[in-house]
C-alpha positions as CSV (number, residue, x, y, z in Angstrom):
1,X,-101.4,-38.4,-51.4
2,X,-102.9,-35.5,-49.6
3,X,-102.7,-32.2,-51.4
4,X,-103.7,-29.7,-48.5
5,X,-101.5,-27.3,-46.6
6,X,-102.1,-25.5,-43.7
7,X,-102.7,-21.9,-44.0
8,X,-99.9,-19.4,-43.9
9,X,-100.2,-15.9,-42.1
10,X,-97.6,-14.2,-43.3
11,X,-95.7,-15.3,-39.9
12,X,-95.3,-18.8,-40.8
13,X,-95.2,-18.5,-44.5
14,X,-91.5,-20.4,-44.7
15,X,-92.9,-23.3,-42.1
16,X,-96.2,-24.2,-44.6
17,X,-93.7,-24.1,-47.6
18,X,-91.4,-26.4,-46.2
19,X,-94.3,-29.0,-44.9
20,X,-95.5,-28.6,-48.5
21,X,-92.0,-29.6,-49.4
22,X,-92.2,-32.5,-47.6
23,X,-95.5,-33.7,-49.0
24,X,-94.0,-32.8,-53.2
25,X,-90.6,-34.6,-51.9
26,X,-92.7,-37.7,-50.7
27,X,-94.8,-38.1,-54.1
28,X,-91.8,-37.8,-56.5
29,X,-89.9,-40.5,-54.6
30,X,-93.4,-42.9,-54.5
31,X,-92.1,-44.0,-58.2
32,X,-94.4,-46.0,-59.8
33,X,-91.7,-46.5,-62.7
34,X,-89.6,-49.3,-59.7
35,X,-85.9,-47.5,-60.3
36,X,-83.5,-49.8,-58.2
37,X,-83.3,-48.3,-54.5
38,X,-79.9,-46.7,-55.2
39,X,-81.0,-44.7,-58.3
40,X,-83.8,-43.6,-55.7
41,X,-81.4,-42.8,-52.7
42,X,-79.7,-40.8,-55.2
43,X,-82.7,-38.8,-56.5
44,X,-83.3,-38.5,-52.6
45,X,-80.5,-36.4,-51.8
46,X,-80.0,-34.6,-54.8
47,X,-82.6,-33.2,-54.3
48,X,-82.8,-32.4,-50.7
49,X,-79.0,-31.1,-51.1
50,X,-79.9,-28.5,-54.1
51,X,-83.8,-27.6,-54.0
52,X,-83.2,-26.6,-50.0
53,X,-81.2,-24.8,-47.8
54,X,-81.7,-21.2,-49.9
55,X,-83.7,-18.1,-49.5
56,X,-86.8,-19.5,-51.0
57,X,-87.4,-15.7,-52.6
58,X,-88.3,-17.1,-55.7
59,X,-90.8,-20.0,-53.9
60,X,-92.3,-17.8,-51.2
61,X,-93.2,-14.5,-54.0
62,X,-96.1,-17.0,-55.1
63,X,-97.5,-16.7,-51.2
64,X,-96.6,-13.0,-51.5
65,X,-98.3,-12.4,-54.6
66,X,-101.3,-14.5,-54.2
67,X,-102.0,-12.4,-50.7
68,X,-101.9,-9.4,-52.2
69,X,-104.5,-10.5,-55.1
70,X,-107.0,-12.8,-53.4
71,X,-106.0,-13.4,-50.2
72,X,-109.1,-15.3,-49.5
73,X,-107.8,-18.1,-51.9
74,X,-104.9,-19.3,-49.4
75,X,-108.2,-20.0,-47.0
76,X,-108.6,-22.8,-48.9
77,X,-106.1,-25.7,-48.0
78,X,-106.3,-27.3,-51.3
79,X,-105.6,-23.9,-53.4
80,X,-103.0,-22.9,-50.7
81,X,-101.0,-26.6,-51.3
82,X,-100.9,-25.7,-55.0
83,X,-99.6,-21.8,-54.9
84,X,-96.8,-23.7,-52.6
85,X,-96.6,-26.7,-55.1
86,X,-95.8,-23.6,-58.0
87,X,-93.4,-21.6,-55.3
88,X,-91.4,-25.1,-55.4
89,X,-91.4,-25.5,-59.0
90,X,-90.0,-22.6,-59.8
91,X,-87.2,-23.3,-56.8
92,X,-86.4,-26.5,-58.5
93,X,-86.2,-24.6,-62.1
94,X,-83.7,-22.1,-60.0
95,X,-81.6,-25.4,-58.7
96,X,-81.1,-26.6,-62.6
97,X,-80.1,-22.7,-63.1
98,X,-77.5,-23.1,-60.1
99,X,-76.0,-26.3,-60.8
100,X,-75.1,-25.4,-64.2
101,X,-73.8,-21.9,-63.7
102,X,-71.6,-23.4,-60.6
103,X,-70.3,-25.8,-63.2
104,X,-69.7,-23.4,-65.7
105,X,-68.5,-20.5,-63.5
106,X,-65.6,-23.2,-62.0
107,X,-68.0,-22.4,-58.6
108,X,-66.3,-23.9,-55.2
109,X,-69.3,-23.6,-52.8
110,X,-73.3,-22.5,-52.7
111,X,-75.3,-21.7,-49.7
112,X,-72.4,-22.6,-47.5
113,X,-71.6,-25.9,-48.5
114,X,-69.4,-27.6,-52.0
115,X,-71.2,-27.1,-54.8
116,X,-73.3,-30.3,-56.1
117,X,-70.5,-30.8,-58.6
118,X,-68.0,-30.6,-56.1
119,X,-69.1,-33.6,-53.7
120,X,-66.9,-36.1,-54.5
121,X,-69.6,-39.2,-55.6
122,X,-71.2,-36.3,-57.5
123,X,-68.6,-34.5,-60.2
124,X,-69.9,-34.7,-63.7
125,X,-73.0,-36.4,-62.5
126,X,-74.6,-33.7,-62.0
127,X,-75.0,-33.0,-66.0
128,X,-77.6,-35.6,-65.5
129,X,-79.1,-34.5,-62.1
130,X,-79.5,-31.3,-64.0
131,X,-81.9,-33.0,-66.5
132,X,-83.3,-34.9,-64.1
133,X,-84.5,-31.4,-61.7
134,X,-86.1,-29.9,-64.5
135,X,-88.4,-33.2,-65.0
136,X,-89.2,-33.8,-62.1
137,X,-90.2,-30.1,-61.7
138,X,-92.4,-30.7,-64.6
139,X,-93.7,-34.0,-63.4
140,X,-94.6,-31.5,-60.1
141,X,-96.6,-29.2,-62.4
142,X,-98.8,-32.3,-64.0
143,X,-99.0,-34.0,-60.8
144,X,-100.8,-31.0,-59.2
145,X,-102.0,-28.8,-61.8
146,X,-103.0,-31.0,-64.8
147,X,-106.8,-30.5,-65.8
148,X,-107.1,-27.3,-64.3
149,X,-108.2,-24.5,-66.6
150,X,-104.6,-22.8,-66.4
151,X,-102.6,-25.9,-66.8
152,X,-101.4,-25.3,-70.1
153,X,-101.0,-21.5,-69.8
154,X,-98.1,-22.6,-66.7
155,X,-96.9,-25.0,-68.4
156,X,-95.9,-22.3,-71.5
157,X,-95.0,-20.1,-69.1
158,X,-92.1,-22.6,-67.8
159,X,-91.1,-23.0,-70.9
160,X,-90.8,-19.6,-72.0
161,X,-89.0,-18.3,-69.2
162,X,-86.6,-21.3,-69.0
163,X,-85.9,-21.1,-72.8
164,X,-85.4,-16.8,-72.0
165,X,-83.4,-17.6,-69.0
166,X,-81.0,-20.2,-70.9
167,X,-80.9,-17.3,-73.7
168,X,-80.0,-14.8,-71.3
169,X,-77.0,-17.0,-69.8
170,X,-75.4,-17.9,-72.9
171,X,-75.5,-14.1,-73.6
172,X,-73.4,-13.7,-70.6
173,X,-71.3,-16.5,-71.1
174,X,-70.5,-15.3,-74.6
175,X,-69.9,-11.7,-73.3
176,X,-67.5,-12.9,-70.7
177,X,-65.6,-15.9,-72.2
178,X,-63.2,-17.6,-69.8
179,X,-59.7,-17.0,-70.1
180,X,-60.4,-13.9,-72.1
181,X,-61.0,-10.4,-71.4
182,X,-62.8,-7.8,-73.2
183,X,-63.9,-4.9,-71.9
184,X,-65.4,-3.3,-75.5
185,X,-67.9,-5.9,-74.9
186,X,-69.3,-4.5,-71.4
187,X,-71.8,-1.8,-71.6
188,X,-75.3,-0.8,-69.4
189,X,-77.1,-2.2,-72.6
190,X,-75.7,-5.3,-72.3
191,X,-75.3,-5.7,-68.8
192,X,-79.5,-5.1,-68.8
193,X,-80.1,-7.4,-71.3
194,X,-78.4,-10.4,-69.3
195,X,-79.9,-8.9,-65.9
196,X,-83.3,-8.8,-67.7
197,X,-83.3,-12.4,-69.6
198,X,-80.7,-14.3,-67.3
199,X,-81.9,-13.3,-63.7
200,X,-85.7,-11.1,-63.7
201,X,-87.7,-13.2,-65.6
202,X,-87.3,-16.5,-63.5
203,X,-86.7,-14.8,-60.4
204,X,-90.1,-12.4,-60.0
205,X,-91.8,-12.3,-63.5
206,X,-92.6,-16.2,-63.2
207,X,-93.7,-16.6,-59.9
208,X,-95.9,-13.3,-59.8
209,X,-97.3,-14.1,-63.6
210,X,-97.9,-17.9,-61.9
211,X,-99.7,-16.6,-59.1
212,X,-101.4,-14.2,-61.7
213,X,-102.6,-17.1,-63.9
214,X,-103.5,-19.0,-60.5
215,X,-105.8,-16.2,-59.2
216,X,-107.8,-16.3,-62.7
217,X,-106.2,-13.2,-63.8
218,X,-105.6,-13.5,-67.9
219,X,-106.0,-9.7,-69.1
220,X,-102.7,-9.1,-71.4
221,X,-102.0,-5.7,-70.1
222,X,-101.7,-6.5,-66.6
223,X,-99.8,-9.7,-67.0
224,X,-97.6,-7.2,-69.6
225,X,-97.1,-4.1,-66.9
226,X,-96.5,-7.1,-64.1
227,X,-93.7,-8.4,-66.4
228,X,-92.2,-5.0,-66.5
229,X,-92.4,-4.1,-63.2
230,X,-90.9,-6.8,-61.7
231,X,-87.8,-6.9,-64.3
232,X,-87.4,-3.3,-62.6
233,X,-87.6,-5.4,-59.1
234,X,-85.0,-8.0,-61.3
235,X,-82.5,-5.2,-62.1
236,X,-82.4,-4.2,-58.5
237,X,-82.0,-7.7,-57.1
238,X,-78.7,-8.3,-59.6
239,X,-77.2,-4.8,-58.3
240,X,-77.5,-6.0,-55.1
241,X,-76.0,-9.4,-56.0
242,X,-73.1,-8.1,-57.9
243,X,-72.0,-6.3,-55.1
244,X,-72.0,-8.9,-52.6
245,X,-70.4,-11.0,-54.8
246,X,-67.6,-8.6,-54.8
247,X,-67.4,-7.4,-50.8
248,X,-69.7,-10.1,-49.4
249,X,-68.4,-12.0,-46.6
250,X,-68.6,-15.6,-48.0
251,X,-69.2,-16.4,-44.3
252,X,-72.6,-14.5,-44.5
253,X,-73.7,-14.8,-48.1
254,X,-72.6,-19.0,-48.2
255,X,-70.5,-18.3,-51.5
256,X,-67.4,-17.3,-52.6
257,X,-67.7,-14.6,-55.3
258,X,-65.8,-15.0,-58.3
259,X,-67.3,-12.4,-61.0
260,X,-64.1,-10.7,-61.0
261,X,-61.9,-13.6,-62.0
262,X,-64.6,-14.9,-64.2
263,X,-64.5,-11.4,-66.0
264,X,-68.4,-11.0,-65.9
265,X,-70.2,-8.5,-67.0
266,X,-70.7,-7.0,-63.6
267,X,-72.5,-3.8,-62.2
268,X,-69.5,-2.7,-60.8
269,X,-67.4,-3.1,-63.5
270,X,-69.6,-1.7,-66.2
271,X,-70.3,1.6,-64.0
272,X,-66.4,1.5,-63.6
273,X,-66.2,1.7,-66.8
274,X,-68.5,4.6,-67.5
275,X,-66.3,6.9,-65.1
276,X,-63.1,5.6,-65.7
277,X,-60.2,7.7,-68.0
278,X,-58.1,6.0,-70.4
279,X,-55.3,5.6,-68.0
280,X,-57.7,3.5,-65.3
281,X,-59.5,1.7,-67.9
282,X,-56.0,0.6,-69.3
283,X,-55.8,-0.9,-66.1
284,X,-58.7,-2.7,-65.6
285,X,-58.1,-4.3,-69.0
């Protein structure tokens, strides 16, 4: 298959990413492995239904990122599929993240339509289509990246930042337990920890760090002061999120929020409870 990508201009950055989705979507489903047509069919629109249709912040920050380092390196078709072959990766990583926290969270829809879980052929299926996103992703990352001198330097930091990630949702979950409320467990602290682990590291630390490691760049220091500029960049990104989730219209935002009745560990409520006198916090409890 070809592995080239026109060149994006900042203008047309979301139309080369999605023609390089095309190309990634094609390969997987060439599978040399002969799975019976409907195990394919499936794979088909599982993915198309969960990998597309968001933002693509995560996917695109690689573009950003690489422009701002060595922009001449996205001159180079080849070099330009492969930053979009990463920006993907890291948007299927995020559609394993979603699927489980919409099954967890009791989550009705995402992006504006049911949740995968939701569809009615789907349900509990998606357990395995879970399993099956975060192989493929890394059958992406050997398909286009094996044998170059960074291969294995991605590949740990995938698995770092997943393993973090996971860490940093069941410290959520464990802060917020369904059916239960504490509030002695919500603090700033805590609420940055899961901001920091559960959203920031997948979100901006992994595809700038990526496009880092992509661009040659290997010095400790800056790969360390990258990390920690963009949880900053992380922290603010949740903020925003937690509010929306709260007073977004689900017509604009394509979800219905449900922190509140899930009892997370929220901006909002944690800075409510920083201000709050006995009285209003007996309340909230």
């Amino acid at each position: 298959a070809s592995s080239v990508a026109p060149k994006p201009d900042g203008k047309n950055d979301r139309e080369v990413f999605m023609q390089v989705y095309e190309q990634i979507r094609a390969d997987i489903l060439y599978d040399k492995a002969d799975h019976p047509r409907d195990v394919v069919k499936w794979i088909e629109e599982m993915i198309d239904y969960n990998i597309v249709g968001g933002k693509m912040t995560r996917g695109l920050t690689v573009i950003h990122a690489v422009r701002c380092l060595k922009p001449e390196l996205l001159e180079d078709e080849e070099m330009c599929f492969r930053f979009c072959a990463l920006g993907w990766c890291i948007e299927w990583l995020q559609a394993t993240f979603l699927i489980a926290d919409d099954i967890m969270d009791d989550s009705i829809t995402r992006r504006g339509k049911p949740c995968w879980y939701k569809v009615e052929h789907v349900k509990m299926n998606a357990v395995n289509d879970i399993l099956m996103l975060e192989a493929l992703m890394f059958r992406v990352l050997r398909m286009y990246f094996k044998g170059l001198p960074y291969y294995a330097d991605i590949m740990d930091l995938f698995h770092d930042l997943g393993y973090d990630t996971t860490a940093g949702e069941l410290c959520d979950l464990i802060t917020a337990p369904i059916g239960q409320v504490d509030l002695d467990r919500y603090s700033m602290e805590k609420y940055n920890h899961i901001v920091k682990y559960k959203t920031s590291l997948y979100t901006f630390c992994l595809p700038v760090i990526g496009a880092m490691m992509c661009c040659g760049i290997t010095d400790a220091k800056r790969l360390e002061s990258a990390r920690e500029f963009c949880c900053l960049i992380g922290e603010f990104f949740q903020i925003q999120d937690d509010y929306l989730d709260c007073y977004g219209d689900p017509q604009v935002i394509g979800k219905v929020g449900t922190d509140i009745e899930d009892n997370k560990c929220s901006w909002l409520v944690c800075q409510a409870l920083l201000i709050a006198d006995e009285k209003q916090t007996a309340f909230l409890k």
